[in-house]
C-alpha positions in Angstrom: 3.4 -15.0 -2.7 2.6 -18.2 -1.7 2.9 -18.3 1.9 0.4 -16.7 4.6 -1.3 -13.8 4.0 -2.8 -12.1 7.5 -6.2 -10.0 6.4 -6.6 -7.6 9.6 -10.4 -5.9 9.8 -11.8 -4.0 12.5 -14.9 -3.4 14.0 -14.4 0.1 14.7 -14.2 1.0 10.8 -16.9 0.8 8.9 -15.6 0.2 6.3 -13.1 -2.7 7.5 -16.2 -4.0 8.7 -18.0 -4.4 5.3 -14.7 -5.6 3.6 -14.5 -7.8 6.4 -18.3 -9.2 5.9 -18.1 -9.9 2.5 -14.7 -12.0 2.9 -16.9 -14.0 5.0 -19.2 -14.5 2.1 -16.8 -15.3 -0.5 -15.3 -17.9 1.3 -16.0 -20.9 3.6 -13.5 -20.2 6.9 -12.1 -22.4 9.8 -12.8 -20.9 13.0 -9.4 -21.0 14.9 -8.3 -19.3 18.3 -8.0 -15.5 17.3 -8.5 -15.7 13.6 -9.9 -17.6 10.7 -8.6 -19.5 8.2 -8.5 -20.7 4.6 -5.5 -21.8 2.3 -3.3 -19.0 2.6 -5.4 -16.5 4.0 -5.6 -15.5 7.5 -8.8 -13.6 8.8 -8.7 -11.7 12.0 -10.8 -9.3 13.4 -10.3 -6.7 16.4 -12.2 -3.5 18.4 -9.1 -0.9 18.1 -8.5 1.7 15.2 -6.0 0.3 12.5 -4.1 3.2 12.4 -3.0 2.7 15.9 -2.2 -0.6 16.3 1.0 -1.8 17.7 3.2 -4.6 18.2 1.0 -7.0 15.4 3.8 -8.4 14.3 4.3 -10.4 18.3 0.8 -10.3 18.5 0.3 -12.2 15.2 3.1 -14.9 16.8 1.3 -15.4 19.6 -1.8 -16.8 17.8 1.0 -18.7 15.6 1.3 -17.0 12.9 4.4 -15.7 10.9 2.7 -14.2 7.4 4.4 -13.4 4.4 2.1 -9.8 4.3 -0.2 -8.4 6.6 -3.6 -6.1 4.4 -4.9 -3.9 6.7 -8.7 -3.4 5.5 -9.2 -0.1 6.1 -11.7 3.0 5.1 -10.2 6.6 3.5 -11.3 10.0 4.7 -10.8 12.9 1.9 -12.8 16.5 2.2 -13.3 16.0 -1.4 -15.7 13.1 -0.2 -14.8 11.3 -4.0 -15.5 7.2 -4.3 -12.2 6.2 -4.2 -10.4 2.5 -3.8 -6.9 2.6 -3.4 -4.5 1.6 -1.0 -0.8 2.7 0.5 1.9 1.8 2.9 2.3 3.0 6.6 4.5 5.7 8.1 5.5 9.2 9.5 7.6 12.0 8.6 8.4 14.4 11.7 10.8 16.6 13.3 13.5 15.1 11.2 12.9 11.3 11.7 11.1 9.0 9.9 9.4 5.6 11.1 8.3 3.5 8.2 6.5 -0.3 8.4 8.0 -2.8 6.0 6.3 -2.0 2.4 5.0 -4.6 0.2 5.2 -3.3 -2.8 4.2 -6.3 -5.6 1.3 -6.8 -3.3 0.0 -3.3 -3.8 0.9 -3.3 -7.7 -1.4 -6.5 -7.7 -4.6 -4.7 -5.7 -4.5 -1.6 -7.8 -4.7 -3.7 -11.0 -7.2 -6.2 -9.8 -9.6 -3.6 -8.2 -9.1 -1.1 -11.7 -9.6 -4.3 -13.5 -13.3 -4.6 -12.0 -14.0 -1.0 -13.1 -16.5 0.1 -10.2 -18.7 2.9 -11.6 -17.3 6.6 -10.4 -14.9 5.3 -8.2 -11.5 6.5 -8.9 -8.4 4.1 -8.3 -5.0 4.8 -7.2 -2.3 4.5 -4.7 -1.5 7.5 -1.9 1.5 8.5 0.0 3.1 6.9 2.7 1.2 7.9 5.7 -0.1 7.2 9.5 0.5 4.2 11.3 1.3 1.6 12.3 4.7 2.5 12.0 6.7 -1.0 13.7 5.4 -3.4 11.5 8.5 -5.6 9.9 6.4 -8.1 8.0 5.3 -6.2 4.5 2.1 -4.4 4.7 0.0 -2.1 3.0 -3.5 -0.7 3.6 -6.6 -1.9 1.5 -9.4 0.9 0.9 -12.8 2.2 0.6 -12.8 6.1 0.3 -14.4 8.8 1.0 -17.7 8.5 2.9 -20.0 6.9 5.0 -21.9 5.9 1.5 -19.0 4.1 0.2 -17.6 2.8 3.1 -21.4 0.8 3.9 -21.3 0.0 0.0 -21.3 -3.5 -0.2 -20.3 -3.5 -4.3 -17.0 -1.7 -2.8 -16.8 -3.8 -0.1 -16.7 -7.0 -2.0 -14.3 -5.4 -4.8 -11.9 -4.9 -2.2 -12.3 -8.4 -0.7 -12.4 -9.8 -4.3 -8.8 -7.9 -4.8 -7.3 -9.0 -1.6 -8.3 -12.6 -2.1 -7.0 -12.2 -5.8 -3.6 -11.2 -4.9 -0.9 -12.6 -7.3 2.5 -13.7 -7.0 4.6 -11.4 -9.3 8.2 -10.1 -8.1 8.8 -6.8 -9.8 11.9 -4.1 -10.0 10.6 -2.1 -6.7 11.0 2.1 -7.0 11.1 4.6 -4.6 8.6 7.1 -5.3 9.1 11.2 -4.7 7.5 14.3 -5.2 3.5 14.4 -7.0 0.8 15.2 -4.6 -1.4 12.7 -1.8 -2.7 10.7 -4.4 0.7 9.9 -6.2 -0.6 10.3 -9.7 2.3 9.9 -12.3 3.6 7.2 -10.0 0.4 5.5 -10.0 0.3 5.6 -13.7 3.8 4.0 -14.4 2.4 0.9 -12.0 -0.6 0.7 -14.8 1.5 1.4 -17.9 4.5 -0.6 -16.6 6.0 -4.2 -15.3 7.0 -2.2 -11.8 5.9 -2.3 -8.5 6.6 1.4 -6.0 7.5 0.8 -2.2 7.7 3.7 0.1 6.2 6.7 -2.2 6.8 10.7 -0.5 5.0 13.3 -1.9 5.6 17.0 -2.3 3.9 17.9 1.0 6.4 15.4 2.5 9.5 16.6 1.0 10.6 18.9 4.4 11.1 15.7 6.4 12.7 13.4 3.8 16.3 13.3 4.5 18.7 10.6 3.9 18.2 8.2 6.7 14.3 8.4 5.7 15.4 6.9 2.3 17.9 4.7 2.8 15.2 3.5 5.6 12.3 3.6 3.0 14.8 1.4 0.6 15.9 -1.1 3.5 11.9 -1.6 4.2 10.2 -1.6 0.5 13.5 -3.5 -0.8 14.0 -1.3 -3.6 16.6 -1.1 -6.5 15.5 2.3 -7.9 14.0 5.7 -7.8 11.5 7.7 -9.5 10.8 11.7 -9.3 7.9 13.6 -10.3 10.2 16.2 -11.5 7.8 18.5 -12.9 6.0 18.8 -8.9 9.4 19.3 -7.3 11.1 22.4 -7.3 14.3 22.5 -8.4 16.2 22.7 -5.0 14.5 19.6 -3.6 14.7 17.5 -6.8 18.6 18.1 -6.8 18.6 17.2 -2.9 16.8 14.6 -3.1 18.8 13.1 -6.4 21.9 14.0 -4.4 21.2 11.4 -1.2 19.9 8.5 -3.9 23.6 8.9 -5.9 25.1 8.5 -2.4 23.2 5.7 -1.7 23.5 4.0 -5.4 19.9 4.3 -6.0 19.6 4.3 -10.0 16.9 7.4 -11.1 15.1 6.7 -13.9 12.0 8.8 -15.9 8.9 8.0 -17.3 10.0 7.0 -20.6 13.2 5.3 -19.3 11.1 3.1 -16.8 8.5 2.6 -19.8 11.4 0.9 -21.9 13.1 -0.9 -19.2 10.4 -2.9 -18.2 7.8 -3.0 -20.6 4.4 -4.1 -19.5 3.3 -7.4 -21.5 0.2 -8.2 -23.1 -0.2 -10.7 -20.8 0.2 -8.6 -17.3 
């Protein structure tokens, strides 16, 4: 990971907006036109909602620059109102078609570690479900959060976690799985990326399972690069887990359990 990393904030999320502060504490930027700089990262700030944003990718060329992954800053809604920091990649599931952004998978294996790594008090860690947009990105992406309130969202000990993680981000490939079945919050599959040496792109969860078909994966495989799959077999019932094993053998996708993925690629002392 050692070329340009774009950090997008916004000013209409308050919690972007403190993630976005404290970057500007940590580090000492270069104003440039439309963004700010230093080493590898690349700052930039904007009025809309991230969720809605389209066409980054030419509008990131037009102030000059071609990253290697885009981090949307961003906050987390969840009626359970939980402290929460976690992150996930963008896309939508609906009437049959899918439209994913380009995943980046290592990068979010690296954030989860970094932030659990910094053990917040009561805030819970993990990744989520592919979900909302932006749905057109083709640079690698994922979304950076603070969940679940307006209390964590303003904290400013979350805030500079987050910024902490982002800035932290290390260069690691790993085997890349496609995730399926489990609930929002992705739990088992969030657990293998903590107990071992693998990174998950696109991850579908039960609620999902209706509009995952086989262009969607062979879609999600094309845009998180991926060389395997994982199921939550014990959330899936029976007629879904056999479908959904049924388009990865069509597509070669190697399935592999828990255990399986555990010996495979064992997570070393010094990860």
């Amino acid at each position: 990971m050692s070329g340009e990393i774009a950090v997008v904030c916004s000013r209409a999320d308050p919690a972007s907006l403190n993630i976005y502060e404290r970057l500007l504490e940590l580090l000492s930027w270069q104003c440039l036109e439309g963004y700010r700089s230093n080493g590898r990262f690349r700052l930039i700030i904007h009025d809309e909602k991230q969720t809605r944003l389209s066409g980054l990718d030419d509008r990131l060329a037009g102030l000059g620059l071609k990253p290697e992954m885009v981090v949307f800053a961003s906050r987390h809604e969840a009626k359970a109102g939980l402290p929460w920091l976690g992150g996930h990649f963008t896309g939508i599931l609906e009437d049959g078609r899918s439209k994913l952004s380009a995943a980046a998978p290592c990068g979010l294996s690296s954030f989860l570690h970094i932030i659990a790594s910094q053990a917040l008090p009561s805030f819970a860690v993990s990744a989520e479900a592919t979900h909302h947009g932006p749905v057109d990105l083709e640079t690698p992406c994922f979304f950076a959060e603070i969940g679940s309130t307006l209390k964590e969202w303003q904290d400013k000990q979350a805030g500079e976690a987050v910024a902490r993680a982002i800035l932290a981000l290390e260069e690691k490939e790993l085997p890349v799985f496609l995730g399926f079945g489990g609930g929002h919050y992705v739990a088992r599959q969030t657990d293998l990326m903590f107990k071992a040496a693998v990174a998950f792109g696109h991850l579908f969860s039960n609620y999902q399972m209706a509009g995952v078909n086989r262009d969607c994966v062979e879609e999600a495989c094309h845009k998180s690069k991926a060389s395997y799959a994982y199921l939550d077999r014990k959330s899936l019932r029976s007629e879904e887990r056999k479908r959904i094993e049924g388009i990865l053998a069509a597509l070669g996708l190697p399935v592999l359990r828990s255990r399986e993925i555990r010996a495979k690629f064992p997570l070393l002392e010094k990860d």
